[in-house]
Backbone as XML, in Angstrom:
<?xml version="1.0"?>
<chain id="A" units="angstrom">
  <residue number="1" name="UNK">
    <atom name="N" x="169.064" y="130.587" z="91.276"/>
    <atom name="CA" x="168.445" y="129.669" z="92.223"/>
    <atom name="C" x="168.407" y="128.267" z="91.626"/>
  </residue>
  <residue number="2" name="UNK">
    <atom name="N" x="168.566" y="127.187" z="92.520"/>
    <atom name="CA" x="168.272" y="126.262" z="91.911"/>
    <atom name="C" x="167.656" y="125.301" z="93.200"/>
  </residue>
  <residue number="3" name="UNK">
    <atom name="N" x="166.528" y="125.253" z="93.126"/>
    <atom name="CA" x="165.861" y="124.555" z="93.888"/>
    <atom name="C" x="165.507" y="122.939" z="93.780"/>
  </residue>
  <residue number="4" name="UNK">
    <atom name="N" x="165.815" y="122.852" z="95.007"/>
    <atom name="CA" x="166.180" y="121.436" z="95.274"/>
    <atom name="C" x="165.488" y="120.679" z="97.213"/>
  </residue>
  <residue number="5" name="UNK">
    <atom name="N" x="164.682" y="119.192" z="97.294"/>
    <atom name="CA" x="164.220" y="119.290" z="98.638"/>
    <atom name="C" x="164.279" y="118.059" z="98.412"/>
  </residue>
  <residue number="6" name="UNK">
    <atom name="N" x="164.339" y="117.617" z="99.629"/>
    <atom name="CA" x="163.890" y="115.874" z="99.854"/>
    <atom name="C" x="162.693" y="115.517" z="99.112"/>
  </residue>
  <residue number="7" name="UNK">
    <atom name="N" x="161.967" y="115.654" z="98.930"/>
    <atom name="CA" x="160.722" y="115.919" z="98.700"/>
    <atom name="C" x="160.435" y="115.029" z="97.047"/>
  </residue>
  <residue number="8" name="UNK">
    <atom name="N" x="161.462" y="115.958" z="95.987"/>
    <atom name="CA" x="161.868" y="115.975" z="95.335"/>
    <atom name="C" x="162.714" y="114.982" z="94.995"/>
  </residue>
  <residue number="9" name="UNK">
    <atom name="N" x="163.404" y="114.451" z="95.564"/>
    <atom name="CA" x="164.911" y="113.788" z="96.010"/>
    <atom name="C" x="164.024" y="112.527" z="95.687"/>
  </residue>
  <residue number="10" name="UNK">
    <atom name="N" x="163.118" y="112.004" z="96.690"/>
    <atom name="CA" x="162.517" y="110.721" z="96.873"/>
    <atom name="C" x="161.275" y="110.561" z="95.719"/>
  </residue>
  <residue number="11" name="UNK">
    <atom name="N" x="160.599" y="111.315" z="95.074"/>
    <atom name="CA" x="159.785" y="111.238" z="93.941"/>
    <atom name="C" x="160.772" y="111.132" z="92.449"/>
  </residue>
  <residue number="12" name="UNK">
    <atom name="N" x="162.215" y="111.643" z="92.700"/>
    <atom name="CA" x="163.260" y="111.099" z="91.405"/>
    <atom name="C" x="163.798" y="109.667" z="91.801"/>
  </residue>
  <residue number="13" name="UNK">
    <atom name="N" x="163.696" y="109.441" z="93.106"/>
    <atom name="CA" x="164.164" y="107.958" z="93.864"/>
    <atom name="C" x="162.863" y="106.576" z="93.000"/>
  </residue>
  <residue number="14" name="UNK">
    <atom name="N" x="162.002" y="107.199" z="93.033"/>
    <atom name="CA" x="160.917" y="106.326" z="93.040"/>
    <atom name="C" x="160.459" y="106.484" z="91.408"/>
  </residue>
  <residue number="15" name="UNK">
    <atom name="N" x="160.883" y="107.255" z="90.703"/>
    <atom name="CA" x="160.645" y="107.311" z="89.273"/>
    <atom name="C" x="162.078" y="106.691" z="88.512"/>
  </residue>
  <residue number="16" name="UNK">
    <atom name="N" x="162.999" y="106.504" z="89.152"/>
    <atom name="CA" x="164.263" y="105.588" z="88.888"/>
    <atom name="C" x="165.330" y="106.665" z="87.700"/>
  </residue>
  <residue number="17" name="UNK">
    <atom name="N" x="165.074" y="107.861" z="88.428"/>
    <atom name="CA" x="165.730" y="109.166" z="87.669"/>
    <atom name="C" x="167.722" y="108.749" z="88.211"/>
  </residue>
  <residue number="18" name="UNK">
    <atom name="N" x="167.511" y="107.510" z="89.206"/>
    <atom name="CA" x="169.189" y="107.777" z="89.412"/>
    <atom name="C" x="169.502" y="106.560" z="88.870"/>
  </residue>
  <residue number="19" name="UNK">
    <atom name="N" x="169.195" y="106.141" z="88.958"/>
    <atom name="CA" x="169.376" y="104.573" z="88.235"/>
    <atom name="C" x="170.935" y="104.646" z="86.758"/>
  </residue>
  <residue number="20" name="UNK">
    <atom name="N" x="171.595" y="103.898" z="87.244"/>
    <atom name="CA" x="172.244" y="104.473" z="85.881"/>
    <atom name="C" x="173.343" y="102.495" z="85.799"/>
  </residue>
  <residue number="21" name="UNK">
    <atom name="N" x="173.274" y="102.175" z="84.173"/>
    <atom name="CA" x="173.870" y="101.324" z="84.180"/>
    <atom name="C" x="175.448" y="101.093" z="83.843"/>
  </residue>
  <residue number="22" name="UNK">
    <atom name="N" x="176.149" y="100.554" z="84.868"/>
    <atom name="CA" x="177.851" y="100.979" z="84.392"/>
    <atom name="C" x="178.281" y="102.290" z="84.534"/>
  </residue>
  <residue number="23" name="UNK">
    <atom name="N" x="177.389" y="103.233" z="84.869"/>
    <atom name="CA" x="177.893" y="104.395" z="84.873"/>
    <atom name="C" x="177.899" y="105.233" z="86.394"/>
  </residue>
  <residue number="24" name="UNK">
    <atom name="N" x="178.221" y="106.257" z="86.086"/>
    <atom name="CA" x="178.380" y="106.864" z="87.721"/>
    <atom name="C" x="177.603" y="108.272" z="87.837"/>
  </residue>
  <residue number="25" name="UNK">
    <atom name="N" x="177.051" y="107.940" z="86.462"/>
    <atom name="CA" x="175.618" y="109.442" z="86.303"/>
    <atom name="C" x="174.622" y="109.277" z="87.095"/>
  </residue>
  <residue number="26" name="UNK">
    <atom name="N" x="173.832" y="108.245" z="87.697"/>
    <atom name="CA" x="172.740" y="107.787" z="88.346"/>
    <atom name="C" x="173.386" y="108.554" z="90.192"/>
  </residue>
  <residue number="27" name="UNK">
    <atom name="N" x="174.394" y="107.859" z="90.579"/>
    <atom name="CA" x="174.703" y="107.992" z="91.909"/>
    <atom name="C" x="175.271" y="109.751" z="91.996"/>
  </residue>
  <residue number="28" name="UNK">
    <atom name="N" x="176.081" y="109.974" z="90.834"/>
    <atom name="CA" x="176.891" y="111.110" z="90.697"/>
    <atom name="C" x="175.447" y="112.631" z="91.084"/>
  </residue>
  <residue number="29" name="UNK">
    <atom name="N" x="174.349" y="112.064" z="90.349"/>
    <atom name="CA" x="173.387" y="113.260" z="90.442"/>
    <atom name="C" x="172.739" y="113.095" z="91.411"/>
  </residue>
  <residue number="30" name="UNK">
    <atom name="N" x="172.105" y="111.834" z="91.934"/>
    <atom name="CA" x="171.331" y="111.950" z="93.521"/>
    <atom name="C" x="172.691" y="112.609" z="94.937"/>
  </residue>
  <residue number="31" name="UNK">
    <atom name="N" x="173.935" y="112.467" z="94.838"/>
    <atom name="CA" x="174.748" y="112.807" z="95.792"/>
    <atom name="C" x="174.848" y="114.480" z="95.435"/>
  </residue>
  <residue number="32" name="UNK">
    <atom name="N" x="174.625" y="114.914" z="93.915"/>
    <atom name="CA" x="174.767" y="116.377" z="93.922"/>
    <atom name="C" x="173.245" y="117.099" z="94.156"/>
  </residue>
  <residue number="33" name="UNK">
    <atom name="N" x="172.344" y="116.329" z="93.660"/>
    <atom name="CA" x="171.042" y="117.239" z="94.601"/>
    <atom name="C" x="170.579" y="116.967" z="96.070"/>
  </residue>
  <residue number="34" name="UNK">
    <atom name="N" x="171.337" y="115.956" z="96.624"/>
    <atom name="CA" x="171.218" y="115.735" z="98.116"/>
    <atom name="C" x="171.961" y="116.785" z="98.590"/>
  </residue>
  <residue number="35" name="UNK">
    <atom name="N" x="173.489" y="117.180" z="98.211"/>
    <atom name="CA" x="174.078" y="118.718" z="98.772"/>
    <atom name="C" x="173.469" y="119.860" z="98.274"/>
  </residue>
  <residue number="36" name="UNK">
    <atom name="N" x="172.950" y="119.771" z="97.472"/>
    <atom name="CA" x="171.696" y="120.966" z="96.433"/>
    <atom name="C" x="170.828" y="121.127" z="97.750"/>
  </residue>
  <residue number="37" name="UNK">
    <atom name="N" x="170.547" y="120.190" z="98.707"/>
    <atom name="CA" x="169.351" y="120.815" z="99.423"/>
    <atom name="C" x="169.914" y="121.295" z="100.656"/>
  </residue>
  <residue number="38" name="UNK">
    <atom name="N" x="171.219" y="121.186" z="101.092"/>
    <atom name="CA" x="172.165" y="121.308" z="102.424"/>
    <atom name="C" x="172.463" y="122.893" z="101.856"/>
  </residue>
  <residue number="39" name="UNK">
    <atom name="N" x="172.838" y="122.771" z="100.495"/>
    <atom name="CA" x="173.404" y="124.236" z="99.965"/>
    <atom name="C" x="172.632" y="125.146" z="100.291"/>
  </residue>
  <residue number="40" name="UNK">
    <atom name="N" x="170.963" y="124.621" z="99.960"/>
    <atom name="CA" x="169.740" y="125.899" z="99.781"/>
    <atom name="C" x="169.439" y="126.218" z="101.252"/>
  </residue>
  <residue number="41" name="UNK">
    <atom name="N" x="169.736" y="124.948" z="102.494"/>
    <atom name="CA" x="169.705" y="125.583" z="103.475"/>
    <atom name="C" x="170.398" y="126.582" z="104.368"/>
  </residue>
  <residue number="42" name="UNK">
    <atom name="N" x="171.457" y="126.447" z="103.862"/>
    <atom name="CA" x="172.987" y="127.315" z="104.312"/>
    <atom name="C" x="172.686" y="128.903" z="103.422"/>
  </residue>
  <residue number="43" name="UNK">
    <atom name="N" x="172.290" y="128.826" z="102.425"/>
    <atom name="CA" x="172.168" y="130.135" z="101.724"/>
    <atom name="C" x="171.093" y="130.922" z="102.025"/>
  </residue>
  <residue number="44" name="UNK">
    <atom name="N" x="169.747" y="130.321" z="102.091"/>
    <atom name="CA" x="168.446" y="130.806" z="102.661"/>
    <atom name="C" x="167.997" y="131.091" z="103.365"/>
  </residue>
  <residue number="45" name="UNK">
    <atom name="N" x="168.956" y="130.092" z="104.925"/>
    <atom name="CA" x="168.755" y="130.528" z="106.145"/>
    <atom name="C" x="170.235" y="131.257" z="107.172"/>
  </residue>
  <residue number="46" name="UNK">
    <atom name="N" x="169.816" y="131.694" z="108.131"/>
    <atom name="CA" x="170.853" y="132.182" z="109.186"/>
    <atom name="C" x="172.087" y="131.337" z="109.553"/>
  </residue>
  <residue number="47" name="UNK">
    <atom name="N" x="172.746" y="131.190" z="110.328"/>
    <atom name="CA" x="173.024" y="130.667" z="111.502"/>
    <atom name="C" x="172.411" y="130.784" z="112.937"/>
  </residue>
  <residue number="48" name="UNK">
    <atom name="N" x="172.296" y="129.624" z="113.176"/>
    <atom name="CA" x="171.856" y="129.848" z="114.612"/>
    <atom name="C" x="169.926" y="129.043" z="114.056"/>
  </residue>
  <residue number="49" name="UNK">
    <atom name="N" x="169.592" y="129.232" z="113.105"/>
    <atom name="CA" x="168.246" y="128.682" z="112.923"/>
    <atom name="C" x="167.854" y="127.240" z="112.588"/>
  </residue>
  <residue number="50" name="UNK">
    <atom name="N" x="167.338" y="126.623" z="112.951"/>
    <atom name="CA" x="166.926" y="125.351" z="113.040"/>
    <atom name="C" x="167.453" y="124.459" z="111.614"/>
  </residue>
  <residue number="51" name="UNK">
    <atom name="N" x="166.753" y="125.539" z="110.458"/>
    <atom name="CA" x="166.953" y="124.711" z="109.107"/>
    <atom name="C" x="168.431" y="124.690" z="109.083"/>
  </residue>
  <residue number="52" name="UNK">
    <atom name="N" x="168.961" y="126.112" z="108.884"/>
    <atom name="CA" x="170.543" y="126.302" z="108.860"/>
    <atom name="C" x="171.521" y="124.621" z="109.908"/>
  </residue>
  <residue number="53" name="UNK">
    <atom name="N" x="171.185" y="124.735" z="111.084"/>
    <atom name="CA" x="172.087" y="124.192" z="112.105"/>
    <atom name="C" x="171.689" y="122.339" z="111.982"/>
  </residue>
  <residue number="54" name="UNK">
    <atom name="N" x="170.446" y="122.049" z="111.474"/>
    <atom name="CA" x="170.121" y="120.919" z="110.688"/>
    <atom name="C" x="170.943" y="120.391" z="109.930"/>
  </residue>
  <residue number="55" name="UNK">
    <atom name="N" x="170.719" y="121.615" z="108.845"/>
    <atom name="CA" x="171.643" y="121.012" z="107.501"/>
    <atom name="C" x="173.167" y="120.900" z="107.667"/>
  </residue>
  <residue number="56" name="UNK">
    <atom name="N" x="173.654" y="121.206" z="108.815"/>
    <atom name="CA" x="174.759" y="121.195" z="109.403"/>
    <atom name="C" x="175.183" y="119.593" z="109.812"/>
  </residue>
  <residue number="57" name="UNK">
    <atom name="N" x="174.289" y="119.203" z="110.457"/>
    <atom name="CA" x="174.603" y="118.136" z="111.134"/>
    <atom name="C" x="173.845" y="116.758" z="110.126"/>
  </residue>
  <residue number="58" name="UNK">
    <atom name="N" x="172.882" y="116.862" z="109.551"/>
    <atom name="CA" x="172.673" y="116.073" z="108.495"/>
    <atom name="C" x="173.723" y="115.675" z="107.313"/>
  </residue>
  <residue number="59" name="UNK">
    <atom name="N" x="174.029" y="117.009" z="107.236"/>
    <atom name="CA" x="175.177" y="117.252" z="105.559"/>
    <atom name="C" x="175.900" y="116.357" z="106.774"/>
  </residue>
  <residue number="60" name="UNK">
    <atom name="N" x="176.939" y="116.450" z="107.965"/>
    <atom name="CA" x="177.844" y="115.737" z="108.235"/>
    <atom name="C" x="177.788" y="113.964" z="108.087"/>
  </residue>
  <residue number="61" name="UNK">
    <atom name="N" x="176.197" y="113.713" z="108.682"/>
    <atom name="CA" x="176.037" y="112.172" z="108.987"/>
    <atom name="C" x="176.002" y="111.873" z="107.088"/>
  </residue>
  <residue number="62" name="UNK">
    <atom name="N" x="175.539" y="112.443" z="106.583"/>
    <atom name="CA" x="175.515" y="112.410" z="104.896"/>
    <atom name="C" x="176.891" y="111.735" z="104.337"/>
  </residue>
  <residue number="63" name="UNK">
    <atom name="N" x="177.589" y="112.884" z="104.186"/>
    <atom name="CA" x="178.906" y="113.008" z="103.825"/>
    <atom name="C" x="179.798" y="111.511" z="104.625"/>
  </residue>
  <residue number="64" name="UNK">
    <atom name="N" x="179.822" y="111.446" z="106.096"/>
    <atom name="CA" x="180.379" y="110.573" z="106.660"/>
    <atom name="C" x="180.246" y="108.827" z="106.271"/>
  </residue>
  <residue number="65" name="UNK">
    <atom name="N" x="178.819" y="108.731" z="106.044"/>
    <atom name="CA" x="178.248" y="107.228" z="105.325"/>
    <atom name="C" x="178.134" y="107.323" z="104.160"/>
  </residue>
  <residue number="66" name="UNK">
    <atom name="N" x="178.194" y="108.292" z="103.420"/>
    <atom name="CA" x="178.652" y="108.624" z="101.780"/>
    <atom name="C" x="179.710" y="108.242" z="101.683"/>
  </residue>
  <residue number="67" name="UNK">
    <atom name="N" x="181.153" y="108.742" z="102.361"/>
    <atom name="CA" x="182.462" y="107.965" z="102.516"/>
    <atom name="C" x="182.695" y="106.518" z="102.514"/>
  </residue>
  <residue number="68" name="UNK">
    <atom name="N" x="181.888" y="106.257" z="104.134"/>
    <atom name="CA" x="181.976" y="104.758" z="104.350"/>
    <atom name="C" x="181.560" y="103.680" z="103.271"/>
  </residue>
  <residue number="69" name="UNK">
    <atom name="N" x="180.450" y="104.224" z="102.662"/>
    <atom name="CA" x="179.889" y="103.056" z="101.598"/>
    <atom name="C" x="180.754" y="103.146" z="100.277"/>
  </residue>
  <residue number="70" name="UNK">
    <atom name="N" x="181.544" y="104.197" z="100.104"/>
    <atom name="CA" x="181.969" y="103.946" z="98.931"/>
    <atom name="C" x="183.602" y="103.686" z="98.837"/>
  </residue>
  <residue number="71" name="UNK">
    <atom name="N" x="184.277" y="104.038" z="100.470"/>
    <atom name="CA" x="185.434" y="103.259" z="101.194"/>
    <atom name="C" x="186.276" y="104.262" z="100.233"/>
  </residue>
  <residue number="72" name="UNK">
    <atom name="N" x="187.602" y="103.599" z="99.619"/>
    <atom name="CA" x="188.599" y="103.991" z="99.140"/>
    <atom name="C" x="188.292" y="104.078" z="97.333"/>
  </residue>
  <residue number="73" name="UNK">
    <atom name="N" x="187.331" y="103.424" z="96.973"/>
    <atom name="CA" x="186.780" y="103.470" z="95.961"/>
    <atom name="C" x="185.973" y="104.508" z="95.210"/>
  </residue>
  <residue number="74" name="UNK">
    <atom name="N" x="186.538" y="104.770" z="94.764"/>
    <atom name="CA" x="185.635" y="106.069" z="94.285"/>
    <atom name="C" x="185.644" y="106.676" z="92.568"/>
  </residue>
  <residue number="75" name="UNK">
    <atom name="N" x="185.262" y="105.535" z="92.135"/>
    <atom name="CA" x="185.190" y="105.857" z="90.237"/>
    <atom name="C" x="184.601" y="106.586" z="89.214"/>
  </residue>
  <residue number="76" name="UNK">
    <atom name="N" x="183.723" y="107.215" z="89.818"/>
    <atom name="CA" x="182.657" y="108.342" z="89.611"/>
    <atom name="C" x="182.984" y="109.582" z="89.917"/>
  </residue>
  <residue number="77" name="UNK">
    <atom name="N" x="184.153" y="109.882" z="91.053"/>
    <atom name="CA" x="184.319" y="111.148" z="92.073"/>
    <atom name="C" x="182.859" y="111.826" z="92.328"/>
  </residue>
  <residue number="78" name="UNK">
    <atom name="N" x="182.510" y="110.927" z="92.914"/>
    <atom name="CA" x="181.088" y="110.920" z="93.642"/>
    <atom name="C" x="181.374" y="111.803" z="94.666"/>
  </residue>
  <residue number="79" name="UNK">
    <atom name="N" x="183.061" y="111.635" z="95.670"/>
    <atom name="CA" x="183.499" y="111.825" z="97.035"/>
    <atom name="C" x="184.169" y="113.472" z="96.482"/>
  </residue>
  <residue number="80" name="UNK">
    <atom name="N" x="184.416" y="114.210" z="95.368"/>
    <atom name="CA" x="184.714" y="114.963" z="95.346"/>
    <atom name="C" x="184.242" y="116.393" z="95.837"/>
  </residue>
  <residue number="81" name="UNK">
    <atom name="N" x="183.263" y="116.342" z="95.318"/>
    <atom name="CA" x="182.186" y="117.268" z="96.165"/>
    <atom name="C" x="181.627" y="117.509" z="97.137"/>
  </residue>
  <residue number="82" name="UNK">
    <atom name="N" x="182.669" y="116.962" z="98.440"/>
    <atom name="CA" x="182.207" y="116.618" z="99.487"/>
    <atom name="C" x="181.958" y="118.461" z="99.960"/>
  </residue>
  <residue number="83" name="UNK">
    <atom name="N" x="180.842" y="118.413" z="100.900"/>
    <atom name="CA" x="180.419" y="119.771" z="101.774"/>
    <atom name="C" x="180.746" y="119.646" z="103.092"/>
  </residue>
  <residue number="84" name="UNK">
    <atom name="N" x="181.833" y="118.483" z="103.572"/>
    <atom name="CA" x="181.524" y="118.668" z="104.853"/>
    <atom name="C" x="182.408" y="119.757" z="105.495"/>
  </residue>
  <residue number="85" name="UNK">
    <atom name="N" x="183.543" y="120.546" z="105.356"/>
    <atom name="CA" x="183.947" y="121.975" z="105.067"/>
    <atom name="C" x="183.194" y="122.684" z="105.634"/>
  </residue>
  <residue number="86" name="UNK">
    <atom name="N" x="181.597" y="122.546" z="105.049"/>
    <atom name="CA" x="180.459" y="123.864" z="105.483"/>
    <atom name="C" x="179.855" y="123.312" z="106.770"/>
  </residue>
  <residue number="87" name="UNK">
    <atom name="N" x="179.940" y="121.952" z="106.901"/>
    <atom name="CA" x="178.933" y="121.427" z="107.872"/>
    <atom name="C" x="180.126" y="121.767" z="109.238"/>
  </residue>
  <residue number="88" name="UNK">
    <atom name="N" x="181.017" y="121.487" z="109.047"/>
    <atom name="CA" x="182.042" y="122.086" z="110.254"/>
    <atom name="C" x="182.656" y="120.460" z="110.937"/>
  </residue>
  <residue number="89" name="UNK">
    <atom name="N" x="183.325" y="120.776" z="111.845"/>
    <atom name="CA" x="184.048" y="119.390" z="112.134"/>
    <atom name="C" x="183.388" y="119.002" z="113.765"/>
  </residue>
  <residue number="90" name="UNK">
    <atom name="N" x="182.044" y="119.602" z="113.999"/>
    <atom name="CA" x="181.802" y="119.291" z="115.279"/>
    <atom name="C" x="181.321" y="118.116" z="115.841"/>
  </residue>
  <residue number="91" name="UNK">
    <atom name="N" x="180.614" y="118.052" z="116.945"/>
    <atom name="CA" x="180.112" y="116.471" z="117.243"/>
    <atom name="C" x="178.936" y="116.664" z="116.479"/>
  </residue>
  <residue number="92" name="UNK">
    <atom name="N" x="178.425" y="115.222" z="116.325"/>
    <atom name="CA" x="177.107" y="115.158" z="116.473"/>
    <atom name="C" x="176.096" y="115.878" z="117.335"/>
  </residue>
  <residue number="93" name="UNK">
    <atom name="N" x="175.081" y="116.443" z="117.140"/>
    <atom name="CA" x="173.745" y="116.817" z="118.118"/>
    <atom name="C" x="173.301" y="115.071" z="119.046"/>
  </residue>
  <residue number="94" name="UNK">
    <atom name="N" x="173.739" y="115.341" z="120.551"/>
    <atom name="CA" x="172.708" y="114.239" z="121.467"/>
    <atom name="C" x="171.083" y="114.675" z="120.804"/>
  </residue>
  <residue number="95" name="UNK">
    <atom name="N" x="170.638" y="113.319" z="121.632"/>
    <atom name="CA" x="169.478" y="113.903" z="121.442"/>
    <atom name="C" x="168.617" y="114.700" z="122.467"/>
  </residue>
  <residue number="96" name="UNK">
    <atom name="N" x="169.271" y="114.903" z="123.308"/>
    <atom name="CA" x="168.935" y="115.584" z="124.609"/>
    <atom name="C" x="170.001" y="116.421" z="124.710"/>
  </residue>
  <residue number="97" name="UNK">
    <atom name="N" x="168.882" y="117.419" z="125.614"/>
    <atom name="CA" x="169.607" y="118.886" z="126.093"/>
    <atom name="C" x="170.239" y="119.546" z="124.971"/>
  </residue>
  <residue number="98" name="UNK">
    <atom name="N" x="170.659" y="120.778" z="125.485"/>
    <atom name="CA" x="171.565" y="121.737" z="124.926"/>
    <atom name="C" x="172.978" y="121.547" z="124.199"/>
  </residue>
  <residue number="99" name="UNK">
    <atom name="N" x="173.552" y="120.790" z="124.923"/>
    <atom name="CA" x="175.065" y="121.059" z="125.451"/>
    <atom name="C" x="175.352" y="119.805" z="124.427"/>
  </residue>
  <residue number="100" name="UNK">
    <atom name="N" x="175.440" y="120.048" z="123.063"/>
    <atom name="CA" x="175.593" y="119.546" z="121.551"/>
    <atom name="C" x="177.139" y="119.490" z="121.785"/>
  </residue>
  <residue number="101" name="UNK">
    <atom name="N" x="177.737" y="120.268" z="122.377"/>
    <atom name="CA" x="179.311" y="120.937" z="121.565"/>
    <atom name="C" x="179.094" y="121.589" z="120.717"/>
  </residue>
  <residue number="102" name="UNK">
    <atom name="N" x="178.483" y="121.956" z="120.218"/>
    <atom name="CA" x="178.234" y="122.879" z="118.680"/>
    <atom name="C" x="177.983" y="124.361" z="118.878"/>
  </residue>
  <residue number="103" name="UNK">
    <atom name="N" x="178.584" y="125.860" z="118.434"/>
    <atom name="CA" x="177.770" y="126.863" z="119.077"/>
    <atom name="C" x="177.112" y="127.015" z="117.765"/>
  </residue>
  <residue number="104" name="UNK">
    <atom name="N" x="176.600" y="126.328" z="117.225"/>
    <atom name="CA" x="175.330" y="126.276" z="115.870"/>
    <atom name="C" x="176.694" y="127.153" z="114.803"/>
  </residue>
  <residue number="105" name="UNK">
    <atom name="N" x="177.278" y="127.346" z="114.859"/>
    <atom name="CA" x="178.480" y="127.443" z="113.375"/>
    <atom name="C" x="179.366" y="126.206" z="112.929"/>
  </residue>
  <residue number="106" name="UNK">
    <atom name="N" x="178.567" y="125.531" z="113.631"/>
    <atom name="CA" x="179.839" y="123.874" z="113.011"/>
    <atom name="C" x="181.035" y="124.047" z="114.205"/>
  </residue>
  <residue number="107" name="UNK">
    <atom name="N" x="181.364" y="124.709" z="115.012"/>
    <atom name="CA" x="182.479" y="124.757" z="115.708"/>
    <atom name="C" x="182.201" y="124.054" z="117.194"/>
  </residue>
  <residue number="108" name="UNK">
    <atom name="N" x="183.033" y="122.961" z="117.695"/>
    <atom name="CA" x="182.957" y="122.910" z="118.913"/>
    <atom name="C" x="183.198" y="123.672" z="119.837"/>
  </residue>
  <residue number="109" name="UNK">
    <atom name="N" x="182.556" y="123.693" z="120.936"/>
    <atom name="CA" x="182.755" y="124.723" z="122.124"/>
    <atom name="C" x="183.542" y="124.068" z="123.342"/>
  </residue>
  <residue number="110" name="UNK">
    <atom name="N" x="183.111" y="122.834" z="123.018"/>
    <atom name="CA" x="184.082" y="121.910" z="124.173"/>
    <atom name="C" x="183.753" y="121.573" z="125.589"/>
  </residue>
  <residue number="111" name="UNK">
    <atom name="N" x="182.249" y="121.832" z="125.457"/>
    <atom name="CA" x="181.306" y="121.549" z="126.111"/>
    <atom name="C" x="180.912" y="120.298" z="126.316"/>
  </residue>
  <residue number="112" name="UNK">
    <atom name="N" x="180.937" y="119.353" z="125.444"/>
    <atom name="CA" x="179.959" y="118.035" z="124.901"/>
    <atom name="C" x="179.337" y="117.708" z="125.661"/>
  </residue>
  <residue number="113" name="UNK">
    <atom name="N" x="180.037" y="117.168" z="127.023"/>
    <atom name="CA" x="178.994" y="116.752" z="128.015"/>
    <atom name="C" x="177.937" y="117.713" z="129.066"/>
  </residue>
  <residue number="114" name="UNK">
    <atom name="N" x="178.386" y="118.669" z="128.736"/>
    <atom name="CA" x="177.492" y="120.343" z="129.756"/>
    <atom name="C" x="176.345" y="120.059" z="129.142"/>
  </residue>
  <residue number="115" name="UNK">
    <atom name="N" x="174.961" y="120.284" z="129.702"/>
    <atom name="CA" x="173.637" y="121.191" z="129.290"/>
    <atom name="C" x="173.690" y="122.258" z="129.412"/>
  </residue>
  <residue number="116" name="UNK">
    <atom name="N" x="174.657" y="122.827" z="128.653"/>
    <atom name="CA" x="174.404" y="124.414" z="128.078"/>
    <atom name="C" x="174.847" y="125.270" z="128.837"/>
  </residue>
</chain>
């Protein structure tokens, strides 16, 4: 086990545990216990359950502006460890209704615009 939570995440944020100078140890370890907590949700919970289908769509918006900010650049292989694989290639969750596209496994259904 290796337990890992936001929680956690933001009390090492605020004690300056990522902080790193010239180096790519500071960013390299907050990007591996931020998937540390996507991991513990995928392993702990179902499919189909709130935490599980969360960490689905979080890990994606994660991973996606993890990319963007660090562009083609990548000197640390910060971008190596990417999870988005597990998170699946679906849409985003609206914030309304059902009809996500998603059948909660990361897979589109091809629905997007249906309520369910």
């Amino acid at each position: 086990k290796t337990p890992m939570d936001f929680g956690t995440i933001v009390t090492q944020l605020d004690a300056g545990a990522y902080r790193s100078e010239n180096s790519g140890h500071g960013p390299l370890r907050f990007v591996t216990d931020v998937r540390q907590v996507f991991h513990n949700a995928w392993t702990y919970n179902e499919p189909g359950h709130q935490v599980y289908d969360s960490a689905q769509e979080v890990g994606r918006v994660f991973e996606t502006e993890l990319r963007k900010s660090f562009g083609d650049l990548d000197p640390w292989g910060v971008l190596a460890g990417t999870i988005i694989a597990k998170c699946g290639a679906g849409p985003l969750k609206s914030d309304t209704g059902d009809g996500d596209g998603n059948d909660g496994n990361g897979n589109s259904d091809g629905n997007e615009d249906e309520d369910g």
